[in-house]
C-alpha beads as a LAMMPS data file, in Angstrom:
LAMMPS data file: protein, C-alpha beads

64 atoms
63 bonds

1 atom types
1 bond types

-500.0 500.0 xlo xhi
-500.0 500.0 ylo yhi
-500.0 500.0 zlo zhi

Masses

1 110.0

Atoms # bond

1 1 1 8.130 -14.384 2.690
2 1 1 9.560 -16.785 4.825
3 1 1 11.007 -15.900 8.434
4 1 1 14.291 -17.243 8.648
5 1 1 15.783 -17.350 12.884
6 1 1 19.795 -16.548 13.452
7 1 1 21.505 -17.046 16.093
8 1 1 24.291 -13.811 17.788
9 1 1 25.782 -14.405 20.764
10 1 1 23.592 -16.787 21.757
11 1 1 20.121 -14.487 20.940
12 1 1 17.901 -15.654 18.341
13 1 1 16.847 -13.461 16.125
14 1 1 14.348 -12.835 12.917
15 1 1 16.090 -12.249 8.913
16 1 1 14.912 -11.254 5.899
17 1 1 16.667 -10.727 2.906
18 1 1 17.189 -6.937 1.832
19 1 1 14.439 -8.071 -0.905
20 1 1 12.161 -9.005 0.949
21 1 1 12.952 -6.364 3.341
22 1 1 11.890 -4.112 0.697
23 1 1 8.894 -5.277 -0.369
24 1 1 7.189 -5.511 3.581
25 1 1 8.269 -2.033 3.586
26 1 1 6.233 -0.785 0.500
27 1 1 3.427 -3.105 2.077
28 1 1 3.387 -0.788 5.002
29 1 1 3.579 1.913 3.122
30 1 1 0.529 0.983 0.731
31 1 1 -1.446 -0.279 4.021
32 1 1 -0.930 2.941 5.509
33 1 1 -1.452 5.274 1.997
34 1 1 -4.845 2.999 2.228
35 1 1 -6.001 3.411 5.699
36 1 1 -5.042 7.229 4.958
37 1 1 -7.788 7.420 1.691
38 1 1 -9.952 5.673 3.767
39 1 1 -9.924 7.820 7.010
40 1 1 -10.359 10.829 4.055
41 1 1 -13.508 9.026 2.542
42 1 1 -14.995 8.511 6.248
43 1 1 -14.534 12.307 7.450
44 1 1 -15.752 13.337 3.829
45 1 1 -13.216 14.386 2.464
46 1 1 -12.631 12.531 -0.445
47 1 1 -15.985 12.905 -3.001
48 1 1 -16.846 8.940 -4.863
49 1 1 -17.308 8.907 -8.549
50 1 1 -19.305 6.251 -10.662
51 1 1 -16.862 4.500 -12.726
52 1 1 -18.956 5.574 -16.099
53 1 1 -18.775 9.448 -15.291
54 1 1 -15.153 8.140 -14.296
55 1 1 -14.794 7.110 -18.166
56 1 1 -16.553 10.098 -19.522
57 1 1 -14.574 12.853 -17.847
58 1 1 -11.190 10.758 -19.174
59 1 1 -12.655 10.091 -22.663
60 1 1 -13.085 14.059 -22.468
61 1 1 -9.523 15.056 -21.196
62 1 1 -7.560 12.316 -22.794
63 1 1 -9.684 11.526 -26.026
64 1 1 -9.577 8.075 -25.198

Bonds

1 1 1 2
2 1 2 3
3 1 3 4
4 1 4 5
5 1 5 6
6 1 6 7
7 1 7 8
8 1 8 9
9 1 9 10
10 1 10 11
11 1 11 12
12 1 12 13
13 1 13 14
14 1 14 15
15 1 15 16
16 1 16 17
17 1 17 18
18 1 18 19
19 1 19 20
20 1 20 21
21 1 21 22
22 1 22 23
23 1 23 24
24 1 24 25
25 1 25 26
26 1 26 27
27 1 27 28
28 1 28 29
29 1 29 30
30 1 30 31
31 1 31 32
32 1 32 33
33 1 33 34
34 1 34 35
35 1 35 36
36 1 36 37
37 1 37 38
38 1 38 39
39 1 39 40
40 1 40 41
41 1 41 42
42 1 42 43
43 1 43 44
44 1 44 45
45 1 45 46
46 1 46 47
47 1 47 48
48 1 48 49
49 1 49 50
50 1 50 51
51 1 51 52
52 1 52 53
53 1 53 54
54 1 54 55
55 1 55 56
56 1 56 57
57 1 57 58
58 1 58 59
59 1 59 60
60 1 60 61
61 1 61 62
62 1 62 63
63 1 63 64
């Protein structure tokens, strides 16, 4: 993403394209659905899981 300056009425000012206007926003909103799971996993909230018992339990559900 590259920040492009305009110029209105003699103030300068910082564009993005609407693309790339979405895209920063769903990087703040995956930075801050990350710091979220994070802040859970700190407090306790949110229980780890080894990534074999991880495959078991979805072999078992999904007969993978």
């Amino acid at each position: 993403m590259e920040i492009r300056k305009m110029v209105f009425d003699g103030v300068s000012y910082n564009v993005l394209t609407d693309e790339e206007l979405k895209e920063f926003v769903k990087e703040v909103e995956f930075k801050k659905e990350l710091d979220l799971q994070h802040e859970k996993l700190i407090n306790g909230e949110i229980e780890t899981m080894d990534i074999d018992d991880f495959a078991k339990k979805h072999r078992l559900k999904y007969g993978l």
